[in-house]
MARTORFI-48727 format. One record per residue: x, y, z of N, C-alpha, C in turn. Coordinates in pm, whole numbers, plus 50000, padded with zeros to 5 digits. Layout:
BEGIN
XYZXYZXYZ...
//
This chain:
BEGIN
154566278865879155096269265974156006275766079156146289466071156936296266194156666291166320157416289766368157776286366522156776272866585156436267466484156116251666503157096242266484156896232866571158316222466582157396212366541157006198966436156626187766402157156174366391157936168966490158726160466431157576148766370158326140966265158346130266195159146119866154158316102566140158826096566082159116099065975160406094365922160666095865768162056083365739162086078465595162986069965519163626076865418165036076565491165736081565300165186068465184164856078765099164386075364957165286077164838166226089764871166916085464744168566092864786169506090064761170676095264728171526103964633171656110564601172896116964497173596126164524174606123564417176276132864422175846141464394175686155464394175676169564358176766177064315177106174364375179246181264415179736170264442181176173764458182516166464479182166163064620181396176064692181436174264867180056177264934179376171464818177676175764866176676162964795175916161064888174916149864850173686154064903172736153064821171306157064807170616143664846169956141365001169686134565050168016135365105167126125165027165596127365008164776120765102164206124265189163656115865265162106116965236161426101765263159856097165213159276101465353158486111165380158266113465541156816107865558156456099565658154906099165773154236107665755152626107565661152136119965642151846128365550150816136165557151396145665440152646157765483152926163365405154366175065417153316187465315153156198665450152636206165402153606213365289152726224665206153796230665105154716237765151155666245165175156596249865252157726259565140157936270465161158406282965097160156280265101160616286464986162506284164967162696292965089163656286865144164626294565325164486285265362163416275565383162906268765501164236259365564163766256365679164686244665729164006232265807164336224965823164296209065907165096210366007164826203966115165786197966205165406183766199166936176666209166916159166221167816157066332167346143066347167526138666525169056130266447170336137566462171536126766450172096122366565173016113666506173336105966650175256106966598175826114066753177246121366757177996114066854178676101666857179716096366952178426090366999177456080966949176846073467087175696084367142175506098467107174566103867197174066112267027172376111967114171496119567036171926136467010171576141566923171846154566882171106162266721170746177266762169536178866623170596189966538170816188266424171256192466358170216196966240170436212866202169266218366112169976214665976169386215365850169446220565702168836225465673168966235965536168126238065428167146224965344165916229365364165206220565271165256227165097165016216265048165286221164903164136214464839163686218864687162316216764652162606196964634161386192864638161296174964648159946172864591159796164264557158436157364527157316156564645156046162764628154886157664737155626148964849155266145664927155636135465058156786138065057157656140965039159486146665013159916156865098160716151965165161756170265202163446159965159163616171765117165486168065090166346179965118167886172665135168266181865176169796179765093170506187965086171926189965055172556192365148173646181665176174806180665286175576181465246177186191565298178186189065252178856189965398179876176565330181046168665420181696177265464181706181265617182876193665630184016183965694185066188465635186556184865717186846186265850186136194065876185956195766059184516194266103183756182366062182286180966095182316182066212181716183066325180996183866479180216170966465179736162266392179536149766389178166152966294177496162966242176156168066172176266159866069177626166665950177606160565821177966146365818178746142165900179446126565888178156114965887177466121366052176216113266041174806113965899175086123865892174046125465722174606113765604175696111565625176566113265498176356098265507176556093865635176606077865658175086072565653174096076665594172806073065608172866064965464171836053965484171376044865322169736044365283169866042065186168756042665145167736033565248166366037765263165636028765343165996029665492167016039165545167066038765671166646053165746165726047265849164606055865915165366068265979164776081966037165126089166074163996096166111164386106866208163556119266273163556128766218162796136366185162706151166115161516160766141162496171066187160436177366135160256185566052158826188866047158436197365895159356210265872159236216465755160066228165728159296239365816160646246365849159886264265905160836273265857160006283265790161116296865722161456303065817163016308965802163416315965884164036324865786163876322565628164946332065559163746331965430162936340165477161656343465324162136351865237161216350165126161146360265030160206368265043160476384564969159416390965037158166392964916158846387364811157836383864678157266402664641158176410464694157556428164659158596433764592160146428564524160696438764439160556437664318161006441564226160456442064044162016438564026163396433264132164166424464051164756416264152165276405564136166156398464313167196396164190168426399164334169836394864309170086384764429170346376064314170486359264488172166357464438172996358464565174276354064601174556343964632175736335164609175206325864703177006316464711177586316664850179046311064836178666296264894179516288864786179676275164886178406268364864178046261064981176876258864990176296264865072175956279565040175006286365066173986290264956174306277164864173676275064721172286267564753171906261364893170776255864922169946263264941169166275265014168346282064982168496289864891169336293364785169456299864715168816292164603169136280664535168596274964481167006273964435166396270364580165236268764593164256283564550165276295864613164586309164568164166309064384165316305464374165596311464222164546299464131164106289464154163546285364089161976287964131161666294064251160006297964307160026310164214161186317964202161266332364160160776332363971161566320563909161256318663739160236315863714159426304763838157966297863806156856310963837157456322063874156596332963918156426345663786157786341963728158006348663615158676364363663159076366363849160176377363869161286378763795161686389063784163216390263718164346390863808164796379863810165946374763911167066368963800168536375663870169866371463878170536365963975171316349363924171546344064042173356342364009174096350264106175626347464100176206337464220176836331764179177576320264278178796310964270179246315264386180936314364392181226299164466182486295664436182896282264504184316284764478185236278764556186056271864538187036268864444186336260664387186406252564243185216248564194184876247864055184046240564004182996231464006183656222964048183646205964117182886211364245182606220064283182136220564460180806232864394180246229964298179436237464298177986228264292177266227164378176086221764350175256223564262174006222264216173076221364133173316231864009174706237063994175246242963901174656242163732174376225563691173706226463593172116229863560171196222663701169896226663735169416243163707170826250963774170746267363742171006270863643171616265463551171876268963405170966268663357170436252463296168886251263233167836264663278168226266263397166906272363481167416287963419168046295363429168476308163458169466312563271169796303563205170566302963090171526319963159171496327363077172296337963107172076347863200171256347763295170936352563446171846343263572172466332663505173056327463615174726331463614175746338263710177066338763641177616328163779178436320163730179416309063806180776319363807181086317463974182706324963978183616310664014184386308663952185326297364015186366301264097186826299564197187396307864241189056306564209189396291064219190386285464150191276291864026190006293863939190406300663811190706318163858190436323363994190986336163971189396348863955188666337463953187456343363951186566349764076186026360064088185446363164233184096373064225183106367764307181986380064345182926393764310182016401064250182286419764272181276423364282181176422864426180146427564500179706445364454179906454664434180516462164450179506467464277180056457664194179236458164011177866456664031177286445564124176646439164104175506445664168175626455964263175156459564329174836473264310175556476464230175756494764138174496488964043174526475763972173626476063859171926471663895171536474564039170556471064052169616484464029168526481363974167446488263997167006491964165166576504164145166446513364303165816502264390164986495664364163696487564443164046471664438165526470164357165786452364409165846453664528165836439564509166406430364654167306420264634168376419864751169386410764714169276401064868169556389264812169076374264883170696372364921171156364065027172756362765018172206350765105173746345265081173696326865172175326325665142176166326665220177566324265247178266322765333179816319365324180486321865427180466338265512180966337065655180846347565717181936360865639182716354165606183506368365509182406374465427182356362165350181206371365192179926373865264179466374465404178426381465440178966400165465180496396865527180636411665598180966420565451181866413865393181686423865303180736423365219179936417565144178486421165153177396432765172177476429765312176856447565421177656456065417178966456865386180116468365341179806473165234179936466165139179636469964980177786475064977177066471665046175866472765051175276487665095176206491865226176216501565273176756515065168177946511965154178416517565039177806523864956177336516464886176276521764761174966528364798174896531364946173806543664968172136531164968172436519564964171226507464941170156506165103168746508165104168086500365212168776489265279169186491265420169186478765471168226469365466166836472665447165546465165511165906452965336166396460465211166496448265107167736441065077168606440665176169476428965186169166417565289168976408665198168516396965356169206386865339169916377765449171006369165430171206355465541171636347765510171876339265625173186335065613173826332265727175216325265726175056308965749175886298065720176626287565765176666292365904176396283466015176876285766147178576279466122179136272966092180496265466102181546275266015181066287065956182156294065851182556305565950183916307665968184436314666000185546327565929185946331466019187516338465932188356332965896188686325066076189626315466090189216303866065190566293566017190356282666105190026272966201189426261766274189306257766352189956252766445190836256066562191496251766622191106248766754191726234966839191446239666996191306246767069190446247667176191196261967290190006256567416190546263867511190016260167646189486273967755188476270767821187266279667862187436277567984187536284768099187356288468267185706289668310185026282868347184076288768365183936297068505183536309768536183346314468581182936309768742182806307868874182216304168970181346288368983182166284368840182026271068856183336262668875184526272468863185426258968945186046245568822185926251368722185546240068609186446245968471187586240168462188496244768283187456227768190187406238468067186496229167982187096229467863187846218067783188356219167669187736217667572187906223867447187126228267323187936222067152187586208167137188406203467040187616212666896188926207666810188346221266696187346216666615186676200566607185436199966557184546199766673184416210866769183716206866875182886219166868181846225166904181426237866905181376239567112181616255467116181786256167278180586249167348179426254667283178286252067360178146235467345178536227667284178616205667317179626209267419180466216467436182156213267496181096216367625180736229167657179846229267797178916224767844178486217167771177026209467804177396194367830178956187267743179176178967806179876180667945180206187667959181596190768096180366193268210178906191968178177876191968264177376209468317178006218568238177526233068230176086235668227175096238868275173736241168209173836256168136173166248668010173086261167922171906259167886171666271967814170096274067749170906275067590169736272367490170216272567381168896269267285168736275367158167506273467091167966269866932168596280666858168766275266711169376271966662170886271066743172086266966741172636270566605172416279266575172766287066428173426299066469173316307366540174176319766561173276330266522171926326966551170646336466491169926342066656169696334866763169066339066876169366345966991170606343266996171546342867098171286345767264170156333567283170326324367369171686320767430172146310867373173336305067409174826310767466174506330567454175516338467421176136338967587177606338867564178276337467714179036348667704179896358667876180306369667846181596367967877182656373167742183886366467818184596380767899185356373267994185446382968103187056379768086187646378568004189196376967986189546364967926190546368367839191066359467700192586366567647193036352367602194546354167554194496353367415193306347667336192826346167231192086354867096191806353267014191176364866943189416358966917188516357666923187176354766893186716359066800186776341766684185826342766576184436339066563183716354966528182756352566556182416348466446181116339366446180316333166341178516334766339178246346366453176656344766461176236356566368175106360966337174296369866267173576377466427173706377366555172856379366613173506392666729174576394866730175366403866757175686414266679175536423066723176186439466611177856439466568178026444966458179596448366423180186450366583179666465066603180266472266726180246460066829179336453666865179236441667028180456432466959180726422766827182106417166802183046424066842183006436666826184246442766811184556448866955183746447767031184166449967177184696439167238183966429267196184586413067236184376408867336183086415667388182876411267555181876398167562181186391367424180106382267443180106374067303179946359267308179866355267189178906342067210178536340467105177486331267102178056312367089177836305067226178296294367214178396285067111176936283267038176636277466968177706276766798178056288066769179026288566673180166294966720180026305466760181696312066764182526307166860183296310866822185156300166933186376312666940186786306467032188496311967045188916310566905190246318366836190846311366749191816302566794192086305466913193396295967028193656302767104194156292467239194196297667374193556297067490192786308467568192446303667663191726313567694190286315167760189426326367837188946323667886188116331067986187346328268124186176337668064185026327268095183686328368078182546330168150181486337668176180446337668264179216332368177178516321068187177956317268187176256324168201176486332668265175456337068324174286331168421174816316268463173696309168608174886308268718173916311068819174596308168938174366303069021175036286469063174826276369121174076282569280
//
């Protein structure tokens, strides 16, 4: 299903609590729903202040005619999770079919799947294609607390002592570092986290002398270093200061203030959307996968779609010119 867009009718069908801050939300879709591989994602048509807007998820395994998904409520939603969250049973929606953007490569003799937060949604889905295959896979995964761990018991049944839970609460944490010393030459390790537990990750990864080509990973577009805070953007030869509330992402803040932008996955994967900042009082957290260490760390370009000021103020080029 790469790089096909399908939208569809579809009805949530079913509801449930997963977590404290996650609900596994099933929709009956128009059609058949071809079979579709763990990574995959959906985009659905939500609706943010009165105006249309597509927000992606992870699909997770469902029954025939089924795609579902796991949402969790962020405290600083951009309006994605709130509108998910507020959906009822029987009420219609847009979606389209799944497309992988985060495969398996189904060629090592072991997978190590990571997985922070809810970056437990494709992870999930791996680890149970991976048991029904009969691979030898270990799945570790960190939260928070407890209470914020999704399908936590599903992976137990599934994985009995291949699965280790870190709580984080309790003092508990990934060691990246063990886990990664104890692989066989020819694993592969799967990751899905916040942007910290990605960098160090590729630190610890590097480290140990490991193939880049068998670490493969996706981030949360919304996880940062920092916090989310306000801050405000100059645009360049447009004449135009554009303010940036902290559940706002830059690229809505410029597209409402009437900016034309280009923009495609809104994940921090294409970087399309990427603007060059040409002066800032601020520090820039980045949040994309689509920029090098070294290009963050020069700080001359960041990708609208996720990354922000941490506070303050910069002047931006856009790159069109009226």
């Amino acid at each position: 299903m790469r790089n096909r867009v399908e939208w569809r009718d579809a009805k949530v069908a079913e509801i449930r609590q997963v977590a404290e801050d996650v609900r596994q939300i099933s929709f009956a879709v128009d059609g058949p729903v071809p079979r579709f591989d763990p990574g995959s994602h959906s985009n659905f048509r939500v609706e943010i202040d009165g105006e249309a807007a597509n927000r992606t998820y992870t699909v997770i395994p469902a029954p025939p005619g089924q795609i579902a998904v796991a949402v969790k409520l962020h405290p600083q939603s951009r309006g994605g999770s709130r509108y998910m969250w507020s959906l009822g049973e029987g009420q219609e929606v847009r979606l389209t079919l799944p497309e992988n953007r985060f495969e398996l490569s189904w060629r090592a003799s072991h997978y190590l799947l990571l997985a922070g937060g809810i970056g437990i949604t494709p992870i999930y889905g791996m680890a149970r294609a991976l048991v029904a295959r009969g691979a030898s896979v270990r799945v570790v995964y960190g939260a928070r607390s407890r209470g914020l761990m999704a399908f936590a018991e599903e992976l137990q049944a599934l994985l009995g002592d291949q699965l280790v839970l870190r709580d984080n609460s309790a003092g508990e944490h990934i060691d990246l570092a063990a886990e990664f010393a104890a692989l066989p030459a020819d694993a592969e390790c799967y990751l899905c986290g916040p942007i910290g537990m990605l960098e160090a990750a590729k630190a610890a990864w590097a480290a140990a002398g490991r193939p880049v080509s068998r670490l493969r990973y996706e981030v949360f577009g919304d996880s940062g270093l920092f916090a989310e805070k306000p801050f405000t953007v100059d645009v360049l030869n447009r004449g135009v200061t554009v303010p940036v509330r902290s559940d706002q992402s830059l690229l809505d803040a410029l597209i409402g203030a009437g900016v034309e932008m280009i923009s495609d996955c809104r994940r921090g994967e294409c970087g399309l959307c990427a603007v060059r900042v040409e002066a800032k009082d601020g520090q820039i957290d980045h949040r994309d996968v689509f920029f090098s260490a070294e290009e963050k760390a020069e700080g001359h370009r960041m990708c609208a779609c996720v990354s922000r000021l941490t506070e303050g103020h910069a002047v931006i080029d856009v790159g069109y010119r009226g």
